[in-house]
N, C-alpha and C positions, 0 to 999 in steps of 0.2 A: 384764535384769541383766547388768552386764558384771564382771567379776574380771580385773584383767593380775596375774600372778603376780609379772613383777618387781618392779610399783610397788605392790600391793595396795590398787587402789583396789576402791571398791564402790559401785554404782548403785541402788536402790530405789527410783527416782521412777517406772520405766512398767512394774515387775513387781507390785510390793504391791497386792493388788485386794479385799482383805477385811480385817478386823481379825485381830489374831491372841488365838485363843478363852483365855476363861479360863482361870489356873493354869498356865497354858505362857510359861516363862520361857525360852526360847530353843526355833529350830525349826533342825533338821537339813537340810542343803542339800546338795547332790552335784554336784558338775562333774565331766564326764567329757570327755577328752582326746582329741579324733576328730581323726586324720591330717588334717592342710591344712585344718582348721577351724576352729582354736584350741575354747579352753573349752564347754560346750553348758549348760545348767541340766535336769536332771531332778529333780522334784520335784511332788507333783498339789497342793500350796496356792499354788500361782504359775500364772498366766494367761498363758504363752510357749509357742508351739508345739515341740513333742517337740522336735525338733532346731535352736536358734537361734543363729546364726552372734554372738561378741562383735560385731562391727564392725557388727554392724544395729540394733543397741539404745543406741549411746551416743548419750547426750544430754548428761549433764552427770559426770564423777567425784569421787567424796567421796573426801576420804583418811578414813582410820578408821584410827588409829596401836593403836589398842584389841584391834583386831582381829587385830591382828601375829599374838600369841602362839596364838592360835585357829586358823591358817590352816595346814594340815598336808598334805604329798603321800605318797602311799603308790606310790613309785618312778615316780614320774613322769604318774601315770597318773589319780588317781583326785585329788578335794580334797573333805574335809568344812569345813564353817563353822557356828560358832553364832553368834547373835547376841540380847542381851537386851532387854528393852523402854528401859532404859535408856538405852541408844545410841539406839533408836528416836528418845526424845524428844529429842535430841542434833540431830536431823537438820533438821531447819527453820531453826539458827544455821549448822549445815555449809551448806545450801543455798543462806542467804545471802553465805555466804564466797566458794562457789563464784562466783555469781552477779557477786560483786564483782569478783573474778579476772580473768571470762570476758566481762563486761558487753560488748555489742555497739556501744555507744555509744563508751564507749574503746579498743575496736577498729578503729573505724570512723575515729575520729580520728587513729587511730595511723599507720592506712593514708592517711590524706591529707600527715600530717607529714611522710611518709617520699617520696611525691610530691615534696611544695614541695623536699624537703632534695634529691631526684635533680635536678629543675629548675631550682635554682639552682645545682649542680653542673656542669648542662646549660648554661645561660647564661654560667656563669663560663670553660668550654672555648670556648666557642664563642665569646666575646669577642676572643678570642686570636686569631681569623682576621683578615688586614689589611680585609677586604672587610666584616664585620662592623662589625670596628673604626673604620673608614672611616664606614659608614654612622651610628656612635653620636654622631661629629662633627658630619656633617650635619646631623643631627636636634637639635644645638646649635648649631649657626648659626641655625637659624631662629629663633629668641630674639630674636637682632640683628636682627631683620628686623620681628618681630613689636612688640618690645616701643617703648613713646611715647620719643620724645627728652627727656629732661629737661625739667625747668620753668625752669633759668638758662640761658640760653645758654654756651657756651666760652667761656677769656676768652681764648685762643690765639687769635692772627693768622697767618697763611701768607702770606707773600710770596714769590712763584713765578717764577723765571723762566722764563716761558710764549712761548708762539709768538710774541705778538704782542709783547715785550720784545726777540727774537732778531732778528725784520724790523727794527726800529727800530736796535738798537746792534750788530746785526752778527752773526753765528756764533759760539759758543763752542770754543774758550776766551774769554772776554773779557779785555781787558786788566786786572791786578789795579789799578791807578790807579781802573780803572769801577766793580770791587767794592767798594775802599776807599773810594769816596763813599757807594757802596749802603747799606753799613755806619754811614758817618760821618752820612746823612740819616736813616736809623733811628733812630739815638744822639739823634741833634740834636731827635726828635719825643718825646721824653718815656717812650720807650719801656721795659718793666722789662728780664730777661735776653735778649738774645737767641743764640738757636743757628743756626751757619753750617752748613749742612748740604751740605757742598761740601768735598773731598777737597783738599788746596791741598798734593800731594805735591811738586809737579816748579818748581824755579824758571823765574820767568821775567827778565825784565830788571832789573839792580839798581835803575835808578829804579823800576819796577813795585814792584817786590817791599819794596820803601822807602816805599810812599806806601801800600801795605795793610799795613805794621807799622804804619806811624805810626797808622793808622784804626783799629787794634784796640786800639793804646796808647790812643786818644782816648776811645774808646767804654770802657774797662775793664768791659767785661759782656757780652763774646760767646764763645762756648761754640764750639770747633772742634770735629771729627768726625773718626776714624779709621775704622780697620773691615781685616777679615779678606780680604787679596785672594787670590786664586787663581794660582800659576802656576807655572812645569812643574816647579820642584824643590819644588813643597808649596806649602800655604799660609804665608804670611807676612802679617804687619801693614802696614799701609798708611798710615804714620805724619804728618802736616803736621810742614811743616820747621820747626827748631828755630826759627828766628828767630819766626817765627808762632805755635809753642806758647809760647815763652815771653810772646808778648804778650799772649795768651787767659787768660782767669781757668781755665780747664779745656777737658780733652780728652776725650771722651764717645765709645766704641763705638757705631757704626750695625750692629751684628752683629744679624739679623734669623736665626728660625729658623722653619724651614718644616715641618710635618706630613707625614705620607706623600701628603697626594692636593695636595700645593703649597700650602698654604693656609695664611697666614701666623697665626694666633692668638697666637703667646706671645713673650715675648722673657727674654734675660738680664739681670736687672738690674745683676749683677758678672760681669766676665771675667778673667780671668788673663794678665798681658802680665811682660813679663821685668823691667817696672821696675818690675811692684806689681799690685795689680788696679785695675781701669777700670770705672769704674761706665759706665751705659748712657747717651748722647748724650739724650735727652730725660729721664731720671734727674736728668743734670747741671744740664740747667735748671731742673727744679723744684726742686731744692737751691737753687738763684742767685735762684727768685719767691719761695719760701715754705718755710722748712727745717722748719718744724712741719708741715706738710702730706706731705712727703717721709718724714721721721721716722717719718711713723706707718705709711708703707708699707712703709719699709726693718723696721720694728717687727709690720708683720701676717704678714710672709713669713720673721723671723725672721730678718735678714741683719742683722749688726754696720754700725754707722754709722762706724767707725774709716774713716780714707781712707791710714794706713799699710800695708804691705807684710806689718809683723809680724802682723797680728793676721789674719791667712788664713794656717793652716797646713797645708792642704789640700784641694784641688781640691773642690769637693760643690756642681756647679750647682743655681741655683734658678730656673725656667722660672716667671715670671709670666704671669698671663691678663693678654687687653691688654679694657678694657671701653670695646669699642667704641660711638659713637655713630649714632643713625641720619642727623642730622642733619648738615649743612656746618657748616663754618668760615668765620670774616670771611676772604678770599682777597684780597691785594691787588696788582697787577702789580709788576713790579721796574721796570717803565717807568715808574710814577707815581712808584715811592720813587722813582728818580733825577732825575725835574722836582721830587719836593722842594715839593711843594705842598700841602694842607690833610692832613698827615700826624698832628698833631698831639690832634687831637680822634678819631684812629680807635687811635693806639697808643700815646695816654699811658697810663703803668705796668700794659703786656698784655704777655704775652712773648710774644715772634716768632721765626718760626724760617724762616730763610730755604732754599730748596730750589728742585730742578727740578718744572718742573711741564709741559714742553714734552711732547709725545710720542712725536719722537726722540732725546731724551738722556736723559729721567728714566729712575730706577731705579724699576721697577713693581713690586708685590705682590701676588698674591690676598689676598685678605678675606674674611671671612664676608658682606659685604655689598657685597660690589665684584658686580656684574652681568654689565657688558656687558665694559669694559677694568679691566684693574687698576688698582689707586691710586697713585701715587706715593707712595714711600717715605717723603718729610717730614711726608704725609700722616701714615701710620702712628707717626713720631715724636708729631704733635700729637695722636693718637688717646692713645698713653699718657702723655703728657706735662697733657692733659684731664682722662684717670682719675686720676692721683694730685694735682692739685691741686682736681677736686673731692669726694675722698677715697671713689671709687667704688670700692671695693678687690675685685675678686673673684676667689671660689676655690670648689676643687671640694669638695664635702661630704667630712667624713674619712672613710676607706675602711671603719669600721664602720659609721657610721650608712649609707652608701650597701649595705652588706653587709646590714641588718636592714630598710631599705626594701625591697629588691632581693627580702629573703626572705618580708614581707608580700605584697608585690605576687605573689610566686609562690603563695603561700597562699589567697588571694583568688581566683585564678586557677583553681588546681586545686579548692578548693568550690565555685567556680563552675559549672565543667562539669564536675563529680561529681552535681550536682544537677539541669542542667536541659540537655536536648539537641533537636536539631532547630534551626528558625530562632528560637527563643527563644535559642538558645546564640549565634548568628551577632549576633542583635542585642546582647547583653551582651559578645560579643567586640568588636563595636564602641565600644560606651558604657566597659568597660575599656579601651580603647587612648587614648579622648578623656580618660577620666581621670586615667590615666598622666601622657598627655603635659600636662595642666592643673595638675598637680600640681609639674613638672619645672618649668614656668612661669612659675608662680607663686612657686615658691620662688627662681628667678632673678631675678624683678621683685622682690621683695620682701625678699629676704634676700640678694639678691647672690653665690647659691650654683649651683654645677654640680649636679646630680644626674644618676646615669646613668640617663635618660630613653633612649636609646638600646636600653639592659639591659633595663629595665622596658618598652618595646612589644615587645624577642625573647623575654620571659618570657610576655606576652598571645599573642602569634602558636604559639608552640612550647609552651603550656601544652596547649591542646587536643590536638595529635597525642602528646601525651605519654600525657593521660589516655587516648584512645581506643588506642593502644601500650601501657599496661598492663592495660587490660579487653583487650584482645585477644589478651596473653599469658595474662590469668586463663583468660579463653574457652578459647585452644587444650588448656593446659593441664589443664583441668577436660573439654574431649573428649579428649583423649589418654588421662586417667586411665577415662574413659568406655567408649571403644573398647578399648582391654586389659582392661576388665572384660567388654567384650561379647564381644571374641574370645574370652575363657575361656570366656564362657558356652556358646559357640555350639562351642567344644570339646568339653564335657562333652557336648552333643547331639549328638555325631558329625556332625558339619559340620566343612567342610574352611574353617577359619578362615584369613584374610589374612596371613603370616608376615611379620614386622617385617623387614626387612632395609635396603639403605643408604638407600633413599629415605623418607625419615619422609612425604610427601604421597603416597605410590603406595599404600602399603598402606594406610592410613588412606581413600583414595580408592577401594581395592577392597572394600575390610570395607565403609564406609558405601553401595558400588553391592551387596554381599552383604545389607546389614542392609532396604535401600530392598525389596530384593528380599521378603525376608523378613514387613515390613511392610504389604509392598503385597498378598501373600498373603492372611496372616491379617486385614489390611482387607477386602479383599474378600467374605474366610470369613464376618466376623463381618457385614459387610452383608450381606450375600446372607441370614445366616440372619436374622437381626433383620429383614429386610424381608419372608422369605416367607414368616413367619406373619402370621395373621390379625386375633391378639392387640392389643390397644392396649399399648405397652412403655415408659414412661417413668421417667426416673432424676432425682432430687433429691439434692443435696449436703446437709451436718450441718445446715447452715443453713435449708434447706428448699426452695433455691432452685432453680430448673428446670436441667438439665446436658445431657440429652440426651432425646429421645423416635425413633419410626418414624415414618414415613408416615400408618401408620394410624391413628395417636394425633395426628400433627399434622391432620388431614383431618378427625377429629370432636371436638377441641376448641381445638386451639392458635387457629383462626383468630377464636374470638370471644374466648379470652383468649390475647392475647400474654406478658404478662408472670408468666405462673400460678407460684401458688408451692404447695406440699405442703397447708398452712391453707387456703386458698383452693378447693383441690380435696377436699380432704374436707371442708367445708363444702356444696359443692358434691353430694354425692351421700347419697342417703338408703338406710341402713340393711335390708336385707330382713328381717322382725319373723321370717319363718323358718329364714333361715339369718344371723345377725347376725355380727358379727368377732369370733373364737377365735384365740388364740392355736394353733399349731401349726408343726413342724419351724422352732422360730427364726425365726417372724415372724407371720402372723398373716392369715386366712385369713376368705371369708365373700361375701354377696351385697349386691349394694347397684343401687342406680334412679341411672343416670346420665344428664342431656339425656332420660329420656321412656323410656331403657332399660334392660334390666337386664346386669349384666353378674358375674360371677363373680371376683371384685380377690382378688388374693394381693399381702402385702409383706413384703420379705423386705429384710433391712438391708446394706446396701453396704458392704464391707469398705474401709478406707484403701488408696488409691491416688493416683498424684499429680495426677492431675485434680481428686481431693477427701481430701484428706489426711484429714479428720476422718470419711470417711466418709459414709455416707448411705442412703437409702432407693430400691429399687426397686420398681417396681408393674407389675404384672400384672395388666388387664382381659380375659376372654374375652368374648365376648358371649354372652348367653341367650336371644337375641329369634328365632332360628330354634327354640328350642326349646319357647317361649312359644308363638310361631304356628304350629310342630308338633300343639301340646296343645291348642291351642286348634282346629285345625282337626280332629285325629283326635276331640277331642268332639264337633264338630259334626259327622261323618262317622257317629261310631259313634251320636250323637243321629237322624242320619238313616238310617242304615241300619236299627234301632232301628223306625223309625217305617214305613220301607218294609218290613221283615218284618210288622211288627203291620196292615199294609195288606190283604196278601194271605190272612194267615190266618184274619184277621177277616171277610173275603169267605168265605172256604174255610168257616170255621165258621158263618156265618150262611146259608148255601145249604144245609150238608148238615144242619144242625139244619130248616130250612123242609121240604129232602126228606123226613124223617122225623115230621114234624110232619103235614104238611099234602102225604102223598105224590101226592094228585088234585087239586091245587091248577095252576090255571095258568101262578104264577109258579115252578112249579117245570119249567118246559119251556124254559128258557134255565139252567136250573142247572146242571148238567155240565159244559157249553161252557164256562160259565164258573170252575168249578171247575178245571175240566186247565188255561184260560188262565192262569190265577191261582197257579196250584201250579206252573209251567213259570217264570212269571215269578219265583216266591221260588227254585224251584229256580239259576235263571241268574243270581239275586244271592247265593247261597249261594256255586254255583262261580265267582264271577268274583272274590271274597273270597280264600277257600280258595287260587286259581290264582297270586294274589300272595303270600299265604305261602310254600306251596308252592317258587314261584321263588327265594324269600328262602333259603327253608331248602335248596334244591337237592335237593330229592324229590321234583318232575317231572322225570321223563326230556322230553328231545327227540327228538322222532321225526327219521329219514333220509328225506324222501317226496320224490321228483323233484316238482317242482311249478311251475305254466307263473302266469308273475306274473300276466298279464291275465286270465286265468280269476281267480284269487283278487279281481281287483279287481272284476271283474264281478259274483264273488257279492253284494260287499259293497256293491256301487251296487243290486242288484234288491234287499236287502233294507233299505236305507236312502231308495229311492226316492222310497215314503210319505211320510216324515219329512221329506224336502227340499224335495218338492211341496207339503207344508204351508206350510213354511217361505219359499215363491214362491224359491226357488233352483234352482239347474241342476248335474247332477254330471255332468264332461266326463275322459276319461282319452285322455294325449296320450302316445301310445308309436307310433314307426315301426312296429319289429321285435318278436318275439315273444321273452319271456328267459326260461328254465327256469334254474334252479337248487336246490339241497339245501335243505332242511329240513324243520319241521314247520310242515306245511300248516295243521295248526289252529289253531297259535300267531301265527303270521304275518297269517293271517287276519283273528283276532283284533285284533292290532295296527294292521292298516289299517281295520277297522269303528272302534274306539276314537277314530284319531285323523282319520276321515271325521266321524263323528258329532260329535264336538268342536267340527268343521271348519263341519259345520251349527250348530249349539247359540251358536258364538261370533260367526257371521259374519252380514255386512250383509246383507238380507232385499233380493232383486230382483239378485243377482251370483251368480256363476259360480264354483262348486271343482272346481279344478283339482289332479287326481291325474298324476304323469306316473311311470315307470318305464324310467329310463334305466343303461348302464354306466360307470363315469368311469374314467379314465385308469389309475385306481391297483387296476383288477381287484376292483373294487369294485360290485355293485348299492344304486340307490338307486330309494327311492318316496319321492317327495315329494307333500307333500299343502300346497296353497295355495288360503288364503282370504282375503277381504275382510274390515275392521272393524276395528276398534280398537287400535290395537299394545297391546301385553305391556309393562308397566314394565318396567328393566333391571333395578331391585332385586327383580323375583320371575322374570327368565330362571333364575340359579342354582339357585333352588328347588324349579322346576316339576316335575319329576319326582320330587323327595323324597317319600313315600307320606303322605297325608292332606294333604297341602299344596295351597292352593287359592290364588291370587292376590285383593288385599283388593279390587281393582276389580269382580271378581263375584261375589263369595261370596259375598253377600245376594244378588244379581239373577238367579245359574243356580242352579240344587241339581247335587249332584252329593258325589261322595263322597272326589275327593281320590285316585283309586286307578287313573285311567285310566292315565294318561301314567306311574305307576312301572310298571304292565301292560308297559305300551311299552319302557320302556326293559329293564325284566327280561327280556322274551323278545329284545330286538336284541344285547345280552350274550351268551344264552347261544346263540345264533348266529355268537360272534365276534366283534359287528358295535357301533354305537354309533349316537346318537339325536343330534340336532344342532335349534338350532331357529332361527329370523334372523325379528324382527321389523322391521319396518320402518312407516314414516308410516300408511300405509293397506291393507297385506297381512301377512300372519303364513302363514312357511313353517317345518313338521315336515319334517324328511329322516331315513330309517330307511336306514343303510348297511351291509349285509352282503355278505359273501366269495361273490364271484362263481362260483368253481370248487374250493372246498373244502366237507367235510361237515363233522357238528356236534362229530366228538368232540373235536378236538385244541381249536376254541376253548373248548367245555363243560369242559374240563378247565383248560385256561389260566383260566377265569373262579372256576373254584374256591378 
């Protein structure tokens, strides 16, 4: 439950855990006010731990304006709240409110609008660089390049004077007599307007200059050229002499404008000269072919069709696209116009426009489609002179519609790779650049429009590192908030936390090499102990689903079920009818048969963490199968011991009842003998009983006795001798030197008969036991005892010595009681010393290691 006292919100979605009881119309609530931990909830009908920080509980805030008047502080300190069922019922419409407010969906959205809106911000600076800018061009040139030539051919002809017109009639200048036929033989072919594309500033001789007036008077339909020259006091106009303008129907600007990377695209269709304005030198002539075809250019770009002075009253150029074609032109030499032969069928009513086409005199141009050399300049006349009479008019989209493309395409862009990352994002970065630019295209072939296709592939390219730049200021951001909470944490633990200081990566890089540290600890802690129990340990999430297990849970089920879920494993396991599942201490406790075994499972429920936020279930298997073949062995021990008591006394009692019966009888003349044998024998499995108690309960002393090892091994070869020679075995003791050392002779004794006779009872009939009694390294005496036959499973080495425990290989095939070998190991204890045992293919060795040159007290007490 959260409370902020400024805003008075109130939270009851993850503290309400029961109804509230009849006849209670409001419940009393207390917050109490703990230095540096804002508000806490105390109260026992709310399910929050004694002290809970506000900030760990919000999930979602109710306003409750209801509540205002309710909400009271007693100086700072203390706040009570009531609240009625009424509100209660209130809360499902607040919750939907909230929800409305807070919805994740329109947060989700919000955070990509605010994307596109940063990237098209991004795009739009960034256009502004000339190298940027430069490249947006490019990427509109290829259009020219890409897109089919028209379906009518041009009706424009180009007559050039080209190299091979130069060889023939001389070097330029030419005499103007040569131009004025040039001219007059054009005229004379039926030809529509033509434009002179030829600068005719400088006179030359009066007849010259007399016989090209007269040619332009004759022809009344040629278009002169001026243009902007360059020189050292500024530029100035570059005007043909009067006598020539006035015989021209019109004077046309060849004023060409260049881009920053040279590249000729656009021109001005009006210029401003001091006697009016000048419409454009190919302009001119589409006025003189087709004045409705021009009209409607001068009418798409918005420019007055007046050709007066008055009606421009201020400078406001307008830059036309020129819509270039991919294809040539009919090209014809100026050497053929001046032989003046089959002229007539190539340039009845086409307009011509006459120019250099040589390679040292023309005036060249970049293009969007010039390659190798640039084009000559008359070229680029016929290129616009093309577009406006086959009414190709084009222009760039207006700067909103390119602005609302520009911001889809960023939109597209940013859900794109918000959504899908890796080489799936690489591949859609590609298929968006192709679509872009298919779009940009198309909309040129077909609409006759620019789009900044340029814009929209740097919105594709610079969309991703945008998005991976703002999850990675979320990222930093969100560990920064991280690590300040950790360092706090790691403050309140007395640890010397990382101090923020100028470099924001050092301390952040010292805290996370402190926290690595920290983690890698209590890793270890918590493996170490998770792995050294013995227990089977496995954890389940809310769901049921497998999260974690040990070793020793993965080693006796995981491998035949990999994918085990909680249903699947208690299905798995049958119930024990005597200790069945109880609930106890908060989860639930009991016996159950798991795989063939029995096992002791405690579950106990996982509290919410972020590995399983909902929570979940742990289990705890012990096993019971040592304790099973404990019980099972100590019955069949105490079943035989049992049977060997009732042996001897039944002999004792059936001899001394015959003595008494039938005291002159003959078979009473082996009865005593066998009496005392028979009472000796129950007596020596009485004490050999008693003597492992005894050790257990540590109320045998041990004796101090000097005592020489090979004498003790000798007793126990001449009194097992019999028994081996039955056996067809051989008892051999392999010692150099003689070793005395401390203890109890009788005990020790003991232990080597025990684990000799074992040595005969288990081992291969026709081989050799091998006792040896040597010192090792570590001031240690050992007697090893090795025999031949059957190795020891690994799963009953651990057991062997546990008291009543018999291995399941012989426990039908030997009798015995299960009580040697803990004899064994209880008296090597309390000598200090310990029992060791190494089976192998075909030999089984006992080693008994006791303290070479110390007596029994100090290990007797150590063993206590």
């Amino acid at each position: 439950m959260v409370i902020q006292k400024e805003k008075r919100y109130i939270n009851l979605k993850d503290c309400l855990w029961r109804p509230i009881p009849e006849g209670v119309t409001s419940l009393p609530l207390r917050f109490v006010e703990e230095k540096g931990r804002g508000l806490t909830l105390r109260h026992p009908l709310w399910r929050v731990p004694p002290s809970l920080p506000c900030s760990h509980a919000t999930v979602t805030s109710i306003t409750a304006p209801r509540l205002a008047p309710r909400l009271t502080s007693s100086r700072g300190r203390t706040f009570r709240l009531g609240f009625h069922h009424s509100w209660i019922r209130q809360r499902a419409d607040l919750d939907q409110r909230v929800t409305k407010r807070h919805n994740p969906l329109l947060r989700m959205w919000a955070e990509r609008f605010g994307l596109s809106l940063l990237l098209l911000i991004l795009v739009a600076v960034f256009s502004i660089i000339p190298v940027v800018r430069d490249s947006e061009l490019r990427v509109t040139d290829t259009f020219f390049r890409l897109a089919p030539p028209p379906a009518r051919r041009s009706v424009v002809v180009l007559v050039l004077i080209d190299d091979e017109s130069l060889r023939q009639y001389g070097r330029w200048p030419w005499s103007r007599e040569l131009l004025g036929r040039l001219i007059g033989n054009i005229a004379d072919s039926g030809s529509g307007a033509i434009g002179l594309d030829v600068l005719l500033s400088e006179p030359q001789s009066p007849e010259a200059d007399a016989a090209l007036q007269s040619a332009l008077r004759t022809s009344g339909r040629t278009i002169l050229v001026g243009k902007i020259g360059a020189f050292p006091d500024g530029p100035h106009w570059v005007e043909p002499l009067p006598a020539f303008a006035q015989e021209a129907i019109a004077v046309g600007h060849a004023h060409a404008v260049l881009d920053d990377d040279g590249i000729c695209r656009r021109f001005p269709p009006l210029e401003l000269t001091i006697d009016g304005p000048r419409w454009a030198f190919a302009l001119e002539v589409a006025r003189r072919s087709d004045q409705q075809r021009a009209a409607a250019f001068l009418e798409g770009y918005g420019i007055p069709r007046a050709d007066d002075a008055s009606s421009v009253s201020s400078a406001k150029p307008v830059l036309a696209r020129i819509p270039f074609r991919r294809d040539e032109f009919d090209t014809i030499s100026a050497s053929t116009v001046l032989q003046g032969t089959g002229l007539k069928g190539r340039l009845a009513g086409r307009p011509v426009l006459v120019g250099f086409g040589g390679t040292e005199i023309s005036d060249r141009l970049n293009t969007p489609l010039a390659t190798e050399l640039p084009a000559p300049g008359v070229e680029v006349h016929a290129q616009i002179l093309d577009g406006i009479l086959a009414g190709r008019l084009l222009k760039e989209v207006p700067t909103g519609s390119g602005a609302v493309l520009l911001a889809f395409t960023c939109l597209v862009v940013v859900v794109v790779f918000r959504r899908w990352r890796g080489w799936t994002s690489v591949a859609l970065l590609l298929v968006l650049a192709m679509a872009a630019y298919a779009i940009a295209f198309l909309t040129f072939l077909w609409a006759s429009r620019i789009v900044p296709a340029g814009a929209m592939l740097f919105a594709v390219m610079a969309g991703p590192l945008l998005v991976y730049a703002a999850d990675f200021a979320l990222v930093e951001r969100s560990v920064t908030r991280q690590l300040l909470g950790l360092r706090s944490w790691l403050t309140k633990q007395g640890k010397d936390a990382a101090t923020r200081g100028r470099g924001e990566l050092s301390w952040k890089l010292g805290l996370l090499h402190q926290l690595e540290t920290e983690l890698g600890s209590l890793y270890e802690l918590h493996k170490t102990l998770l792995e050294s129990t013995q227990d089977l340990v496995v954890i389940f999430d809310e769901k049921g689903n497998l999260l974690l297990s040990n070793q020793a849970f993965a080693a006796a089920l995981a491998p035949t079920s990999p994918g085990l879920t909680l249903e699947q494993l208690r299905a798995r396991w049958v119930s024990e009818d005597d200790a069945p599942l109880i609930s106890a201490n908060a989860g639930q406790e009991g016996e159950v048969h798991l795989n063939g075994k029995l096992y002791s499972v405690r579950l106990v429920p996982l509290p919410p963490t972020r590995l399983s936020p909902g929570g979940g279930t742990v289990l705890t298997f012990t096993s019971l199968q040592t304790r099973v073949e404990r019980d099972r062995a100590r019955a069949e021990a105490l079943a035989f011991i049992t049977h060997e008591l009732r042996t001897p006394l039944a002999s004792i009692q059936g001899f001394a009842d015959l003595m008494i019966r039938c005291p002159g009888s003959p078979d009473c003349e082996g009865a005593p003998e066998t009496i005392l044998w028979e009472s000796k024998r129950l007596l020596a499995l009485i004490n050999s009983y008693l003597d492992v108690l005894r050790l257990d309960a540590g109320a045998k002393p041990v004796k101090s006795d000097v005592l020489e090892l090979h004498d003790i091994v000798r007793q126990v070869f001449d009194i097992l001798r019999p028994l081996a020679a039955a056996a067809n075995m051989r008892l051999a003791l392999e010692s150099d030197t003689a070793i005395v050392m401390v203890g109890d002779a009788t005990l020790i004794s003991g232990a080597v008969l025990n684990l000799v006779s074992n040595a005969i009872k288990y081992g291969r009939p026709g081989t050799q036991i091998e006792v040896r009694c040597f010192t090792s390294g570590d001031d240690e005496v050992v007697i090893s005892v090795r025999n031949q036959g059957n190795p020891i499973a690994s799963g009953d080495i651990p057991h062997l010595f546990d008291p009543y425990y018999r291995a399941r290989e012989v426990e039908t095939a030997k009798p015995g009681w299960g009580l040697g070998l803990a004899f064994v190991k209880r008296i090597a204890e309390k000598h200090g010393g310990s029992v060791q045992v190494k089976s192998e293919e075909s030999s089984t060795t006992f080693e008994i290691h006791l303290p070479a040159k110390t007596g029994v007290d100090a290990p007797s007490e150590a063993m206590r």
